[in-house]
N, C-alpha and C positions, 0 to 999 in steps of 0.2 A: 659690213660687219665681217672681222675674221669668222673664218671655218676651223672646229676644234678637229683632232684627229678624231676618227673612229676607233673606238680602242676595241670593241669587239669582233671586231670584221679579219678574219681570215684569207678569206680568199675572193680576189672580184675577180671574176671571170667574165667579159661582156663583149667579147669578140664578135664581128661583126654585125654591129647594133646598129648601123647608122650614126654613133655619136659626133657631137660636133663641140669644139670651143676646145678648149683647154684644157690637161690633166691638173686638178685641185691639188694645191700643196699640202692641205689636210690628207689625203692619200701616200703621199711621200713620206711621210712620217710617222703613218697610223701604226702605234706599236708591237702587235700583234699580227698586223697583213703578212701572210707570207708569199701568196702567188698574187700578181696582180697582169693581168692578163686582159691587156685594150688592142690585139691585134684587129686589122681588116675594120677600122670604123676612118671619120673622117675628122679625129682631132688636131688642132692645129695648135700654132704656135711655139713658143720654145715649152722643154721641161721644167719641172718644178725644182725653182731654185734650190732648195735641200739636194736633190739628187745632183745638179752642177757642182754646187759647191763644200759640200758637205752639210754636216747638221749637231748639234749634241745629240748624243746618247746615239747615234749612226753605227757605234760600234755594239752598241745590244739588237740593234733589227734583227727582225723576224724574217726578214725580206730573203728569198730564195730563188724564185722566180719570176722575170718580169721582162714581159713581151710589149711592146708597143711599135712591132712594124706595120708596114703594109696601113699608115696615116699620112698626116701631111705636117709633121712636125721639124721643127727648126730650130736651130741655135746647136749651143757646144755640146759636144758629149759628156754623158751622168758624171764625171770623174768623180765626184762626189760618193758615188754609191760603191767605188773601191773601199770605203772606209767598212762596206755593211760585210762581216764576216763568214757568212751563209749563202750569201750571193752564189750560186751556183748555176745559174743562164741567165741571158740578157740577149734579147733579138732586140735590134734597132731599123733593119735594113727596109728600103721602099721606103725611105719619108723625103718632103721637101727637099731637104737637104741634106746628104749623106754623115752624120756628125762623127769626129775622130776623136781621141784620147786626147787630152792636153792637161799639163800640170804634171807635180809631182806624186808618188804612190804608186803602189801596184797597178800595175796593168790594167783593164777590165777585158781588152783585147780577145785574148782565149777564152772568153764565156761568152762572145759576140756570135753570132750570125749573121754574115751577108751574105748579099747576093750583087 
């Protein structure tokens, strides 16, 4: 069964929890999230297709903040979440595999963190 967005949920904050599996696409688009904060657990896999590739209504998110280093995630980088206009940080760094910008759009680069 599909997962709906969360349309109330503000803020997840669950840094290091132990989590494992996958960030839910229901999360990527939930309307109203503005920090989403999964640093220091053990999710894996790629990101949620919406934040790769973009999404509708991408350009109304509430999304400001969103950490997801220090896991074990993979695949391309969010370019997708260049589209969310409040976007104002983005840590990615320590995952499986170090993911870069690709595609056309503003940068996300400058809201990045590595190490």
């Amino acid at each position: 069964t599909a997962t709906k967005p969360v349309a109330s949920l503000k803020y997840l904050v669950a840094r290091g929890n132990k989590l494992t599996g996958s960030i839910p696409s229901a999360l990527a688009t939930a309307p109203n999230l503005q920090t989403i904060d999964l640093r220091n657990n053990s999710l894996s896999g790629p990101l949620p297709r919406e934040w790769v590739e973009g999404w509708p209504g991408a350009e109304n998110s509430s999304l400001v903040n969103v950490r997801f280093s220090l896991n074990k995630i993979s695949g391309p980088f969010p370019a997708g979440l260049a589209k969310v206009p409040g976007l104002t940080f983005l840590t990615a760094n320590q995952n499986a595999k170090r993911p870069f910008p690709t595609g056309n759009g503003p940068s996300l680069l400058p809201l990045c963190a590595y190490t």
